[in-house]
Structure formats: C-alpha cells, structure tokens
PQR file with spaces between the fields and no chain letter, atoms N, CA, C, O and H, PARSE charges and radii, in Angstrom:
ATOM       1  N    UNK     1      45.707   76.785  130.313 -0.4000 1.5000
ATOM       2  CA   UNK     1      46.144   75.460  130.698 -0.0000 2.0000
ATOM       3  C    UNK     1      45.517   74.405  129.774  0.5500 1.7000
ATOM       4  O    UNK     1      46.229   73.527  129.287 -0.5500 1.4000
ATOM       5  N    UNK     2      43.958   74.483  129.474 -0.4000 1.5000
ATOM       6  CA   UNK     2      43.174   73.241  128.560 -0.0000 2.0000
ATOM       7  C    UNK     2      43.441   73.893  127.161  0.5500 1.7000
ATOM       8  O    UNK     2      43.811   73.213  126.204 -0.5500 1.4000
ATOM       9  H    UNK     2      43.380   75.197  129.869  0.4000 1.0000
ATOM      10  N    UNK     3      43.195   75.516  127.074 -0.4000 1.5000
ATOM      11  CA   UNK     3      43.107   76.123  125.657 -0.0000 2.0000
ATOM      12  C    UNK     3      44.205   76.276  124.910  0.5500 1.7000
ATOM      13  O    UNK     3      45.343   76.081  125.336 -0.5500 1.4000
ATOM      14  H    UNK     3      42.894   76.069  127.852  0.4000 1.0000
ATOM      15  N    UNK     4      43.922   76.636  123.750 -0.4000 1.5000
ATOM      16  CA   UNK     4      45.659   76.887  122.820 -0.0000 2.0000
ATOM      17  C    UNK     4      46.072   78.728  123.536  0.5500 1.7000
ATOM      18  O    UNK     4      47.183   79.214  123.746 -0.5500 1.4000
ATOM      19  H    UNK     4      42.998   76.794  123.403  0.4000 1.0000
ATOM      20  N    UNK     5      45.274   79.088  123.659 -0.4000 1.5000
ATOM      21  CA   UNK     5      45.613   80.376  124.366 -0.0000 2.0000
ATOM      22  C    UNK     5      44.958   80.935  125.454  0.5500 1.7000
ATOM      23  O    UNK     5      44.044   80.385  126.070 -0.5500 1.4000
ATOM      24  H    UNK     5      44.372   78.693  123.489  0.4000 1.0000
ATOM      25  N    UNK     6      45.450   82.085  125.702 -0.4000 1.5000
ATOM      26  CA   UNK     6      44.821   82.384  127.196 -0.0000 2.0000
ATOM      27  C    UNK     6      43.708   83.588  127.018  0.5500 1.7000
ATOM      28  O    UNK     6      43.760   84.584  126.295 -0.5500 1.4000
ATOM      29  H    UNK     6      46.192   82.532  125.202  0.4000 1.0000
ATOM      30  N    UNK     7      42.811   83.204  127.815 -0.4000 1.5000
ATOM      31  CA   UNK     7      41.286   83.783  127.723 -0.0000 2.0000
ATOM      32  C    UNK     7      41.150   85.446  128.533  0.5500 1.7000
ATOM      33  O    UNK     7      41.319   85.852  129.683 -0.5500 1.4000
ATOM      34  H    UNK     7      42.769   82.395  128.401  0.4000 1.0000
ATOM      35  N    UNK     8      40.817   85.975  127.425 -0.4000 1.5000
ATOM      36  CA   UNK     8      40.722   87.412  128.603 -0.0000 2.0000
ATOM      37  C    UNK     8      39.406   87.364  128.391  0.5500 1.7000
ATOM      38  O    UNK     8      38.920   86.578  127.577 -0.5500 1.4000
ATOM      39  H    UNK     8      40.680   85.645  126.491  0.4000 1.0000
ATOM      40  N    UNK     9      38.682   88.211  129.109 -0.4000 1.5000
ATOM      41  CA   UNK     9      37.255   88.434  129.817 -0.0000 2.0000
ATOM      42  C    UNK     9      37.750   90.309  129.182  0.5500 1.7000
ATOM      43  O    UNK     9      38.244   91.281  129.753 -0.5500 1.4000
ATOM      44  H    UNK     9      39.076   88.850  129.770  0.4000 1.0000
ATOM      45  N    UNK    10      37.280   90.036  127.758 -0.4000 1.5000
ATOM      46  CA   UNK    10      37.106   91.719  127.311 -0.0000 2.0000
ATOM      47  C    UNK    10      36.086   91.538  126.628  0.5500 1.7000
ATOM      48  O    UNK    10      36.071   90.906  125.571 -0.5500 1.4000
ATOM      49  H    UNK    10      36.879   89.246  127.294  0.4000 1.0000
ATOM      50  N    UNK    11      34.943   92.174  127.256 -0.4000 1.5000
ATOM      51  CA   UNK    11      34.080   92.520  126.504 -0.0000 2.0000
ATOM      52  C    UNK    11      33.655   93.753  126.148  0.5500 1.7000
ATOM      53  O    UNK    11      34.019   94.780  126.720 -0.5500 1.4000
ATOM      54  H    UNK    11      34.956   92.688  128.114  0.4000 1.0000
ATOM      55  N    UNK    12      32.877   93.709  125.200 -0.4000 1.5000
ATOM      56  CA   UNK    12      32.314   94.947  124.383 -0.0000 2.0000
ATOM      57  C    UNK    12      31.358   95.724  124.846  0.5500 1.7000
ATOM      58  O    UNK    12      30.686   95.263  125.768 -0.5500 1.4000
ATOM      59  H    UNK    12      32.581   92.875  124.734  0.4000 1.0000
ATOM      60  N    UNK    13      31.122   96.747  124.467 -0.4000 1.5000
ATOM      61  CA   UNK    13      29.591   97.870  124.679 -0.0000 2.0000
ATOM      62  C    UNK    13      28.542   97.120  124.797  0.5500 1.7000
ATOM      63  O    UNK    13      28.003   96.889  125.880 -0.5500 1.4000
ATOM      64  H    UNK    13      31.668   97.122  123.717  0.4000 1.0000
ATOM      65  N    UNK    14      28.159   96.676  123.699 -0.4000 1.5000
ATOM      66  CA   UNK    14      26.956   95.985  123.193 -0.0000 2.0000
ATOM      67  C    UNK    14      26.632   94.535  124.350  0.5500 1.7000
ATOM      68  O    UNK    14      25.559   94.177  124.835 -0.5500 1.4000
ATOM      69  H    UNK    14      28.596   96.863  122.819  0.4000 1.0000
ATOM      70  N    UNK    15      28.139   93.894  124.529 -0.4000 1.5000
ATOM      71  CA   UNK    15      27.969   92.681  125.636 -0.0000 2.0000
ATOM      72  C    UNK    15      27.588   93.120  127.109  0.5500 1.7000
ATOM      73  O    UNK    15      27.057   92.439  127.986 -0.5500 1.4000
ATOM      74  H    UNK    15      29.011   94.185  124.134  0.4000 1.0000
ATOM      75  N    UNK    16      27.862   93.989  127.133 -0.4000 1.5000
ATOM      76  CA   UNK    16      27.839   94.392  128.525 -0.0000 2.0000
ATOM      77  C    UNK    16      26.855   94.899  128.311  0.5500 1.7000
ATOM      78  O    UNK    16      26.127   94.363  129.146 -0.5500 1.4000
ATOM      79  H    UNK    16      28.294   94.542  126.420  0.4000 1.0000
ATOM      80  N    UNK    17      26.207   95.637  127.730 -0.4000 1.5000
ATOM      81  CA   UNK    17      24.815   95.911  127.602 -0.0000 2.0000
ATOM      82  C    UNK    17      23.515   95.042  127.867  0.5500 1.7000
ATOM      83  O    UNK    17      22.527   95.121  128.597 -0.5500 1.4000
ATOM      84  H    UNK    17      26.799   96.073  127.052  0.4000 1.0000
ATOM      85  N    UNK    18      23.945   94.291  127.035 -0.4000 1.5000
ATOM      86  CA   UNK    18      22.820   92.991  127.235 -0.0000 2.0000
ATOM      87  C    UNK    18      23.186   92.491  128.162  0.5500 1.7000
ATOM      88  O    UNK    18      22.085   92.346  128.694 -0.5500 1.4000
ATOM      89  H    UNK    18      24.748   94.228  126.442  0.4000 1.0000
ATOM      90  N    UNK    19      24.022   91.984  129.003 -0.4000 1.5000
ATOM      91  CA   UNK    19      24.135   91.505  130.222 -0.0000 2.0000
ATOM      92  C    UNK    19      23.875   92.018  131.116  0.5500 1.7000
ATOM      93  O    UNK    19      23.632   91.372  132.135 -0.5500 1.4000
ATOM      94  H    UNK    19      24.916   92.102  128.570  0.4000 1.0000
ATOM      95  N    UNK    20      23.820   93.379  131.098 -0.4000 1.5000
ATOM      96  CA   UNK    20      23.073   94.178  132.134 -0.0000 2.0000
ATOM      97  C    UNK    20      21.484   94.315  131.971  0.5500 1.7000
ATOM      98  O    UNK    20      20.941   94.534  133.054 -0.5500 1.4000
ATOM      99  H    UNK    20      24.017   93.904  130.270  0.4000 1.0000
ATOM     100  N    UNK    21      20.692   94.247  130.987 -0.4000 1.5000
ATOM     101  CA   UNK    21      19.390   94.184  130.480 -0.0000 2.0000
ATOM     102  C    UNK    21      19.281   92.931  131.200  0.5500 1.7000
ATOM     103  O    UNK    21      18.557   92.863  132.193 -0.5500 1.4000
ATOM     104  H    UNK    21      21.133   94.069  130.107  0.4000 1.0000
ATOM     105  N    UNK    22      20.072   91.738  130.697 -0.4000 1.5000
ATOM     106  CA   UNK    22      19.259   90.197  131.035 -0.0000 2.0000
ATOM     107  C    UNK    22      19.347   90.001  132.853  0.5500 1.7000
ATOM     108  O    UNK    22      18.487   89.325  133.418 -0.5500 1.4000
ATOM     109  H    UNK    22      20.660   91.794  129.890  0.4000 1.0000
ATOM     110  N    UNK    23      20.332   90.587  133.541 -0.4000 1.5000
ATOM     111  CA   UNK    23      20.250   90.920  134.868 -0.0000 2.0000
ATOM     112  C    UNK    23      19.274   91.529  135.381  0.5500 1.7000
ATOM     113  O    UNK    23      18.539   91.069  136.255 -0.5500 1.4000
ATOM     114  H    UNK    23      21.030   91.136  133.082  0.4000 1.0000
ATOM     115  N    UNK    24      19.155   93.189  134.605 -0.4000 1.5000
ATOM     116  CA   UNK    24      17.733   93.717  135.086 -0.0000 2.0000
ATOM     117  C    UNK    24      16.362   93.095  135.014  0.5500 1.7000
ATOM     118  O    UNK    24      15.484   93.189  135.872 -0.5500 1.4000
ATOM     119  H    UNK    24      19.752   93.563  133.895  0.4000 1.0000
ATOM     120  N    UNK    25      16.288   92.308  133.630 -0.4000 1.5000
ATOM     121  CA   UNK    25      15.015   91.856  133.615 -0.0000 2.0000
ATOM     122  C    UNK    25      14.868   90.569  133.934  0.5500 1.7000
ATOM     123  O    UNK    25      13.772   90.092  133.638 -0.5500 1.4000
ATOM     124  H    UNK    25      17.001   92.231  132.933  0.4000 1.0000
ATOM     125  N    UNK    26      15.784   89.733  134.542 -0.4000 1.5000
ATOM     126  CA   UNK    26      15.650   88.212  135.433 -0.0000 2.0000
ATOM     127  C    UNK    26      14.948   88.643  136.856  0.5500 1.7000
ATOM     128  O    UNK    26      14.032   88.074  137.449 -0.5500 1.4000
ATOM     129  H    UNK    26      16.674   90.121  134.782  0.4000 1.0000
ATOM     130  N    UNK    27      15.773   89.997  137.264 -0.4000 1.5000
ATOM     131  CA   UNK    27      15.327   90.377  139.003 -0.0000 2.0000
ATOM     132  C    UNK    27      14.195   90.779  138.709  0.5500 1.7000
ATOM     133  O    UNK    27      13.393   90.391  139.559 -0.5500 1.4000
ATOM     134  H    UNK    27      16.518   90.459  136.782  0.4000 1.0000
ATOM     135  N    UNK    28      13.636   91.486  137.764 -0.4000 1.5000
ATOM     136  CA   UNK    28      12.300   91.781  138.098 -0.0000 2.0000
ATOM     137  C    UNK    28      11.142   90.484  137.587  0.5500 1.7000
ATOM     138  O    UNK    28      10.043   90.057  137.943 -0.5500 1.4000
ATOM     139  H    UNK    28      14.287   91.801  137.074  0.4000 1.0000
ATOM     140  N    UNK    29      11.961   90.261  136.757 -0.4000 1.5000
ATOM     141  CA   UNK    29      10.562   88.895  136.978 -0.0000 2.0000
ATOM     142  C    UNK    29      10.557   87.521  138.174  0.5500 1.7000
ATOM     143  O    UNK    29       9.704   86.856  138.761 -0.5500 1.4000
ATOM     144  H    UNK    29      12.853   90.608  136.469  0.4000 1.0000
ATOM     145  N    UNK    30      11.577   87.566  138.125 -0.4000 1.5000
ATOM     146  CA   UNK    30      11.916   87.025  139.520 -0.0000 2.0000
ATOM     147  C    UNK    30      11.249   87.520  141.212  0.5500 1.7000
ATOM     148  O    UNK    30      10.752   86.829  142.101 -0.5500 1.4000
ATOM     149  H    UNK    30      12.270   88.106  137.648  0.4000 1.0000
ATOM     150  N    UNK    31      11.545   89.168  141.112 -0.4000 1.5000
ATOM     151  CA   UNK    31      11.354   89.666  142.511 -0.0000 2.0000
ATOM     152  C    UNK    31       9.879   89.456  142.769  0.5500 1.7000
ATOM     153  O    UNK    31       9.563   90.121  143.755 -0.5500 1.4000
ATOM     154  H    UNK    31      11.949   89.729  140.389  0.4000 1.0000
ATOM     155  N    UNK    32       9.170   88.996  142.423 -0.4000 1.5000
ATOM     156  CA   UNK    32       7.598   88.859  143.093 -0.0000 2.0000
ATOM     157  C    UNK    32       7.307   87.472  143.391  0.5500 1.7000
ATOM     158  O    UNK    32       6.380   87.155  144.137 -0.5500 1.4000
ATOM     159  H    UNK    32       9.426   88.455  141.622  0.4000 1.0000
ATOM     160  N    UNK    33       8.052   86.660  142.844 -0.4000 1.5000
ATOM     161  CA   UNK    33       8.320   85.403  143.068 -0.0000 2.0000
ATOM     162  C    UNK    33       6.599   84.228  142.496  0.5500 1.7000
ATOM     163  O    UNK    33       6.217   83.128  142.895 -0.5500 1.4000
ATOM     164  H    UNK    33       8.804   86.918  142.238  0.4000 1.0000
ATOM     165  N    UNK    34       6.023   85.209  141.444 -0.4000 1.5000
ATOM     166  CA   UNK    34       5.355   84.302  140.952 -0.0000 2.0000
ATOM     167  C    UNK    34       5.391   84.672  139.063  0.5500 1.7000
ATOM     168  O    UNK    34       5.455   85.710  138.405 -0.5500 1.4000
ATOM     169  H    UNK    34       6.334   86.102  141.121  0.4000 1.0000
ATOM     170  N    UNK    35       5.319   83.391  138.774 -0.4000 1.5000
ATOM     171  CA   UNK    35       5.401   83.149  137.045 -0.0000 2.0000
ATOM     172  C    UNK    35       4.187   82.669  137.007  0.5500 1.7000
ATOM     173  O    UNK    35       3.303   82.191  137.717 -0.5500 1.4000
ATOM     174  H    UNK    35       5.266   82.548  139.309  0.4000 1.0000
ATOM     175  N    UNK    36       4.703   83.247  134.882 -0.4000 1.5000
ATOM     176  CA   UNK    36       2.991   82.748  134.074 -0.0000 2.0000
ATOM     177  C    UNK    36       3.735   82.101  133.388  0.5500 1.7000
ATOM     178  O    UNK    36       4.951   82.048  133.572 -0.5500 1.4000
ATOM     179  H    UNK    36       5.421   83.636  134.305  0.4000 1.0000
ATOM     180  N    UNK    37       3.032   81.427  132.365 -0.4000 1.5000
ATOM     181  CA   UNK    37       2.983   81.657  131.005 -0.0000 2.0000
ATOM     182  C    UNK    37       3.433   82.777  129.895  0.5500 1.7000
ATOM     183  O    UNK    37       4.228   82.737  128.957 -0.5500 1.4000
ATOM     184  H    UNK    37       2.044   81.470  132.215  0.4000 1.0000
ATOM     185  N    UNK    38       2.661   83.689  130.365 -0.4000 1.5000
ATOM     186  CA   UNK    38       3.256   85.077  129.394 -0.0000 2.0000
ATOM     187  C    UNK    38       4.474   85.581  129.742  0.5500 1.7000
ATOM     188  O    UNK    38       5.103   86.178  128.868 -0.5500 1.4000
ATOM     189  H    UNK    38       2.015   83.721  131.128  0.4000 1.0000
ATOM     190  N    UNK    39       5.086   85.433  131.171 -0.4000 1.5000
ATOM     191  CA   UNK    39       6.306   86.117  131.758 -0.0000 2.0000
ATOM     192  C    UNK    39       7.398   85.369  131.053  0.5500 1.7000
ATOM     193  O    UNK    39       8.480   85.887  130.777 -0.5500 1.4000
ATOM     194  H    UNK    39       4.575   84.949  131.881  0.4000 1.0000
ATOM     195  N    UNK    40       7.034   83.982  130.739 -0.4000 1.5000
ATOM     196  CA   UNK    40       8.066   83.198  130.246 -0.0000 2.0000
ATOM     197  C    UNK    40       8.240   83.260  128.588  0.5500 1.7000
ATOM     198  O    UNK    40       9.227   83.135  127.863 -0.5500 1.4000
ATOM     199  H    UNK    40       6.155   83.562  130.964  0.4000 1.0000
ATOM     200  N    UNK    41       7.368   83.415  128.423 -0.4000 1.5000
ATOM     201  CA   UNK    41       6.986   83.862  126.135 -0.0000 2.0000
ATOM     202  C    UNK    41       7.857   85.471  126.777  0.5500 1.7000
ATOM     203  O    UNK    41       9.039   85.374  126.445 -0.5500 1.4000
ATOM     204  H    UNK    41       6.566   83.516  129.012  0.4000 1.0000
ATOM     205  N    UNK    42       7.676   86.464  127.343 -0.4000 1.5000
ATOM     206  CA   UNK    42       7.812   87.710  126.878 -0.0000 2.0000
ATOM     207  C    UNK    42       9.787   87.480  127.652  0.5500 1.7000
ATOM     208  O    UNK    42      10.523   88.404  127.305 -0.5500 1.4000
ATOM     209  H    UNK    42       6.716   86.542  127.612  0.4000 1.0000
ATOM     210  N    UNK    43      10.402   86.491  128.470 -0.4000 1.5000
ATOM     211  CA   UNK    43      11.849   86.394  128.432 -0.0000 2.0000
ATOM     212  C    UNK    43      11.982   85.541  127.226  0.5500 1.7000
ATOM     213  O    UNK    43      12.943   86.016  126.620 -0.5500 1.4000
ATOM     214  H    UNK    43       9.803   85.740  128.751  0.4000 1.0000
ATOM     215  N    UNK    44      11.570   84.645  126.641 -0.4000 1.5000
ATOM     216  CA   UNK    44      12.009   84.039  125.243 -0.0000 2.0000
ATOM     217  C    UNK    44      12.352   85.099  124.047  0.5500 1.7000
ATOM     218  O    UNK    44      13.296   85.093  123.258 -0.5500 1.4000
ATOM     219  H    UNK    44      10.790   84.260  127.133  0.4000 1.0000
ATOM     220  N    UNK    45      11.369   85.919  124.171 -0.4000 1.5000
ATOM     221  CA   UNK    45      11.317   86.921  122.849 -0.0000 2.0000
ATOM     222  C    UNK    45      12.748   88.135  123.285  0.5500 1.7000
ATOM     223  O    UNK    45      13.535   88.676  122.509 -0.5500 1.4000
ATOM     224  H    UNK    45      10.601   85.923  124.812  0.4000 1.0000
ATOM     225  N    UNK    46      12.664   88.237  124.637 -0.4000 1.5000
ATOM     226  CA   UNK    46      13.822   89.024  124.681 -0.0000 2.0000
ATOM     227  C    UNK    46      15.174   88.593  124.607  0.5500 1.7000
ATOM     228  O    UNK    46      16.137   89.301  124.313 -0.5500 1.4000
ATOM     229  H    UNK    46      12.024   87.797  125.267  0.4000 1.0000
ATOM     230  N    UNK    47      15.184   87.208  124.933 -0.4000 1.5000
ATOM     231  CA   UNK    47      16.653   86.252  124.528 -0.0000 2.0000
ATOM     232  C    UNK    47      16.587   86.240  123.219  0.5500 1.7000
ATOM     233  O    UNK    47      17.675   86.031  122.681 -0.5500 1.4000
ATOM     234  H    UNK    47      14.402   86.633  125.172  0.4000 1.0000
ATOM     235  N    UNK    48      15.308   86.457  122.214 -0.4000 1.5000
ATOM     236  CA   UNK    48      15.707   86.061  120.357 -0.0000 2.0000
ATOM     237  C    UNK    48      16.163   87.404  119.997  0.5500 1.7000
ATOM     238  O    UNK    48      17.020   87.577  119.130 -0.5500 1.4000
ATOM     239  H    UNK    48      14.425   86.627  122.651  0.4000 1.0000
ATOM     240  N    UNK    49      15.439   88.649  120.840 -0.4000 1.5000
ATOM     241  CA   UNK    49      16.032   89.559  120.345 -0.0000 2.0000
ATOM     242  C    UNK    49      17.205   89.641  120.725  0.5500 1.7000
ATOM     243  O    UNK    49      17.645   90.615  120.114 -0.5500 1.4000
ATOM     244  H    UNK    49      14.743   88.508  121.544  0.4000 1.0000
ATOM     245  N    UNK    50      18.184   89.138  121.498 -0.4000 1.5000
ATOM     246  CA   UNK    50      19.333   89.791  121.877 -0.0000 2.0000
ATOM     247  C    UNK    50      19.920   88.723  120.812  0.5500 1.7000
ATOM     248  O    UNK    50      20.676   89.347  120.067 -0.5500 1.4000
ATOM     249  H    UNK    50      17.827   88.347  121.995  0.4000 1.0000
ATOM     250  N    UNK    51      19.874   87.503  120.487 -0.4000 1.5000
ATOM     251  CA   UNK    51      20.361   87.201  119.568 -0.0000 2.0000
ATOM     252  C    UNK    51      20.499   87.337  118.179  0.5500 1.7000
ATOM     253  O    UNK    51      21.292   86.973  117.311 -0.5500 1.4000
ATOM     254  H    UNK    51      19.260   86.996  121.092  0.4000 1.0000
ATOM     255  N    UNK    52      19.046   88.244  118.295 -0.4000 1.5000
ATOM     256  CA   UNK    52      19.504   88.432  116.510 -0.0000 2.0000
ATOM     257  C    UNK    52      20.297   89.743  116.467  0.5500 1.7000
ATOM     258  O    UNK    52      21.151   90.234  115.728 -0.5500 1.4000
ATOM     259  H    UNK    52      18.403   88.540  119.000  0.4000 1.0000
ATOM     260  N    UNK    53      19.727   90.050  117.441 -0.4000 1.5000
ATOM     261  CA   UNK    53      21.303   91.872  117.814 -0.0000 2.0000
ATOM     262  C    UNK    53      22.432   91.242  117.456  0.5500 1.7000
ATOM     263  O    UNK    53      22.780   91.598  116.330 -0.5500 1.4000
ATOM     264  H    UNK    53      19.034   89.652  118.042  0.4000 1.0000
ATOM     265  N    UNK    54      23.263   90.326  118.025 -0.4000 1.5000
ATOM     266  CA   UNK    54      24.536   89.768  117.720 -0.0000 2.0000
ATOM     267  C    UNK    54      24.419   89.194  116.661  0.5500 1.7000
ATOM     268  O    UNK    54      25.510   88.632  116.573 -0.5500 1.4000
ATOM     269  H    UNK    54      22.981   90.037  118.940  0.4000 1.0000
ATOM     270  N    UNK    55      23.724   88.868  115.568 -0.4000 1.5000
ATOM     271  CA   UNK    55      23.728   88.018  114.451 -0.0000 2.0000
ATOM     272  C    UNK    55      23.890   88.963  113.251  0.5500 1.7000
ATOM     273  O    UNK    55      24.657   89.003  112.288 -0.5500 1.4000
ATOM     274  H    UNK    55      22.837   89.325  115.639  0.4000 1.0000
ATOM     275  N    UNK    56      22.687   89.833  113.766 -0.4000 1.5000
ATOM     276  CA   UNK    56      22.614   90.930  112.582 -0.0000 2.0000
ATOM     277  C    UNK    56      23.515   91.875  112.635  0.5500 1.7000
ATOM     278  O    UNK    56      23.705   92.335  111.509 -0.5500 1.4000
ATOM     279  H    UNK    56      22.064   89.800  114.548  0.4000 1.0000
ATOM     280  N    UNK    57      24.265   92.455  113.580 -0.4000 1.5000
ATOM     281  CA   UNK    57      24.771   93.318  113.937 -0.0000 2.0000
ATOM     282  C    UNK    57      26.547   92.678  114.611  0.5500 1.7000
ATOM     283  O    UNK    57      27.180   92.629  115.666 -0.5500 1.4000
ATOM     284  H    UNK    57      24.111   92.082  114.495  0.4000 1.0000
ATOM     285  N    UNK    58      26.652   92.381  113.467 -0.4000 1.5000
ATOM     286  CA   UNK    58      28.454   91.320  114.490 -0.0000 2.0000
ATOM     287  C    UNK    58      29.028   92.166  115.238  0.5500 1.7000
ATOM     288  O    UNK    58      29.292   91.755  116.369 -0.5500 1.4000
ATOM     289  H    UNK    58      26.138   92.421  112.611  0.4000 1.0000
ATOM     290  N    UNK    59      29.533   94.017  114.802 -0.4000 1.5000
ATOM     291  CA   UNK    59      30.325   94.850  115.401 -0.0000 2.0000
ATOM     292  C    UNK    59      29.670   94.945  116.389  0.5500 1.7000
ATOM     293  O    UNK    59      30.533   95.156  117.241 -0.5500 1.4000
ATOM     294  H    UNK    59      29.319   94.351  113.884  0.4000 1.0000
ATOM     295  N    UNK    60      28.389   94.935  117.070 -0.4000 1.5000
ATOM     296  CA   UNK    60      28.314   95.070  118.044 -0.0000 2.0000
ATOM     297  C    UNK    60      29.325   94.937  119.244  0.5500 1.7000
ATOM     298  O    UNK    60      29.718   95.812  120.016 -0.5500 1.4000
ATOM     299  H    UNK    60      27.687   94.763  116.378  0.4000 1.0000
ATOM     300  N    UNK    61      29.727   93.210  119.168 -0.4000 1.5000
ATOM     301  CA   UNK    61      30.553   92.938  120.048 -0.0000 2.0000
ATOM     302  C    UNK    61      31.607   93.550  120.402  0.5500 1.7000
ATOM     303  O    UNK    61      32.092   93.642  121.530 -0.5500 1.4000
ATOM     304  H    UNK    61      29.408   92.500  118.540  0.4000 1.0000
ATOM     305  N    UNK    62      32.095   94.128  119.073 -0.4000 1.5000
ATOM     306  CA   UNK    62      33.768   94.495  118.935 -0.0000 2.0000
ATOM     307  C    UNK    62      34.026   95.696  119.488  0.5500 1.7000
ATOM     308  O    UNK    62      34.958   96.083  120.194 -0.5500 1.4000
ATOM     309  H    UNK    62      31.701   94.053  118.157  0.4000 1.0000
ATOM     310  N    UNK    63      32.664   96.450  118.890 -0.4000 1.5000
ATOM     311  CA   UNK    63      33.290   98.131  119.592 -0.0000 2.0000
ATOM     312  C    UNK    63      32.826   97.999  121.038  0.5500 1.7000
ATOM     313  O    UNK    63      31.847   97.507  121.600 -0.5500 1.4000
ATOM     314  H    UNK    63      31.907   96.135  118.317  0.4000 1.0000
ATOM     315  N    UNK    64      34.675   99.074  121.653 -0.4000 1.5000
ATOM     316  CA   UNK    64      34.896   99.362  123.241 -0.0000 2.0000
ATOM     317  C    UNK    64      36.039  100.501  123.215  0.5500 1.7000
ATOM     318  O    UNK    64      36.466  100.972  124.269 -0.5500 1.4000
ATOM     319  H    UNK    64      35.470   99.474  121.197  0.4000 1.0000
C-alpha cells in the first residue's frame, strides 16, 4: 500500500539464526532480572558480532 512493492517476510538460514541466538540470549540475561555493566558490554559485542556476520559474509542472508 506505502511501498513500490509488496513485502514478504522470507528469511534466510543465517537470519533466522541470529534471531533465534538474540531471543535466547535477551531471556537469559533478562530471566534473573538483575544487570551489570559487563552483561551490557558482553550484549554489545554480540550485536557487533552479528553484524559483522552480515557485512562480511552477505550470502549469509540469501541461502534457504
């Protein structure tokens, strides 16, 4: 309706991968319900790594 075309929701191996990692590891730092300092440096470093996965690695996305 807003876009020039219509949006499918297909994602890849690699996407769904990491989206399942960043799920697993939100609940567990989450489930005790107390934060540091370090809990928050050691989710930063795992968001740079998932980005440089997709940077360095473009096919990631593609193969399914």
């Amino acid at each position: 309706m807003f876009g020039p075309a219509a949006l499918t929701l297909s994602f890849g191996r690699g996407e769904i991968g990491a989206l399942f990692m960043a799920v697993l590891i939100g609940a567990i730092v989450a489930g005790d319900g107390h934060s540091n300092w370090f809990k928050g440096v050691q989710l930063i470093i795992i968001y740079v790594m998932i980005a440089l996965m997709f940077f360095f690695v473009p096919d990631v996305a593609r193969t399914g």
